[in-house]
N, C-alpha and C positions, 0 to 999 in steps of 0.2 A: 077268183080264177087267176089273178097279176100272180099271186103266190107260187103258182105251177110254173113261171118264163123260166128260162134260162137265167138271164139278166139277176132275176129276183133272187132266186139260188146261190147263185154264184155271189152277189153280193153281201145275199145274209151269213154266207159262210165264212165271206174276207173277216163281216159283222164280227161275227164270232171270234175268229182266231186275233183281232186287234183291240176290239171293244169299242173301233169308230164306225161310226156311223155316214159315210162317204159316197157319194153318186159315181155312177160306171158305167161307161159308156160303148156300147158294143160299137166294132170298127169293122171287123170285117170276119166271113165264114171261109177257111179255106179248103180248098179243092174235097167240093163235095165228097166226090166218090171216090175219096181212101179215106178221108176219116171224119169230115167235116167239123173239125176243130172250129172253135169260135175265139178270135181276140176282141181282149176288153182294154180298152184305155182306162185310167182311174182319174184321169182330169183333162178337160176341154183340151189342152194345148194338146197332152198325150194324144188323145183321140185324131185332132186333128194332122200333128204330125207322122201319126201309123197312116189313117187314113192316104193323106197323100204319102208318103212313101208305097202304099198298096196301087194306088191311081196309076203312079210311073214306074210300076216294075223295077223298084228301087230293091224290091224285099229278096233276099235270096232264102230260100227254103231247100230244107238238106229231109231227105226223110230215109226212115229205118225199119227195119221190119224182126218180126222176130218169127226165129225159124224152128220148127218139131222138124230134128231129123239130123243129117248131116249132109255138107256139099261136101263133094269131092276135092275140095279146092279153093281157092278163092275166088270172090266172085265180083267185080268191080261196074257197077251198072251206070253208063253217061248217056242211056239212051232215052226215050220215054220207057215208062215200063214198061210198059204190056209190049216191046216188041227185042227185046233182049233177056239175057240172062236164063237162055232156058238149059240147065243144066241136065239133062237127061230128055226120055220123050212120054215125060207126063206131061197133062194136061195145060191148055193153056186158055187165059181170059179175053174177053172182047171189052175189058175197060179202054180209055184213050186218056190215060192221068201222064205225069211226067214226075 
């Protein structure tokens, strides 16, 4: 069943594309509900330096979306998301991401 993690995966496939065989150490999952990305450190110190970097809100995170359609314009979002950017009066979400 270890076979099926994440962790396992991910590492058998570094496996693969390097031919080492190296320990990986998951640090941290970010913001669930847009995409739930998962960082891996690939050595103790790594891990522990993402780690705390994640701990004191040291990490800045930029995120991007990809759009079917076209805006009117451009569109510049500094707000959290779900309460800006609504270019027209479609629909809108009840997330609370940033």
């Amino acid at each position: 069943y270890y076979k099926n993690t994440l962790s396992y995966i991910v590492r058998d496939h570094l496996e693969s594309q390097s031919g080492a065989d190296e320990p990986l150490y998951p640090v941290h999952r970010l913001d669930r509900e847009t995409s739930g990305i998962v960082v891996f450190g690939r050595t103790e110190q790594a891990s522990r330096a993402l780690s705390d970097d994640f701990r004191t809100n040291s990490v800045h995170k930029e995120y991007h979306t990809v759009l079917v359609g076209a805006l009117p314009g451009p569109v510049d979002c500094h707000l959290p998301i779900m309460q800006c950017c609504r270019v027209d009066d479609g629909p809108t979400t009840t997330l609370r991401g940033r």
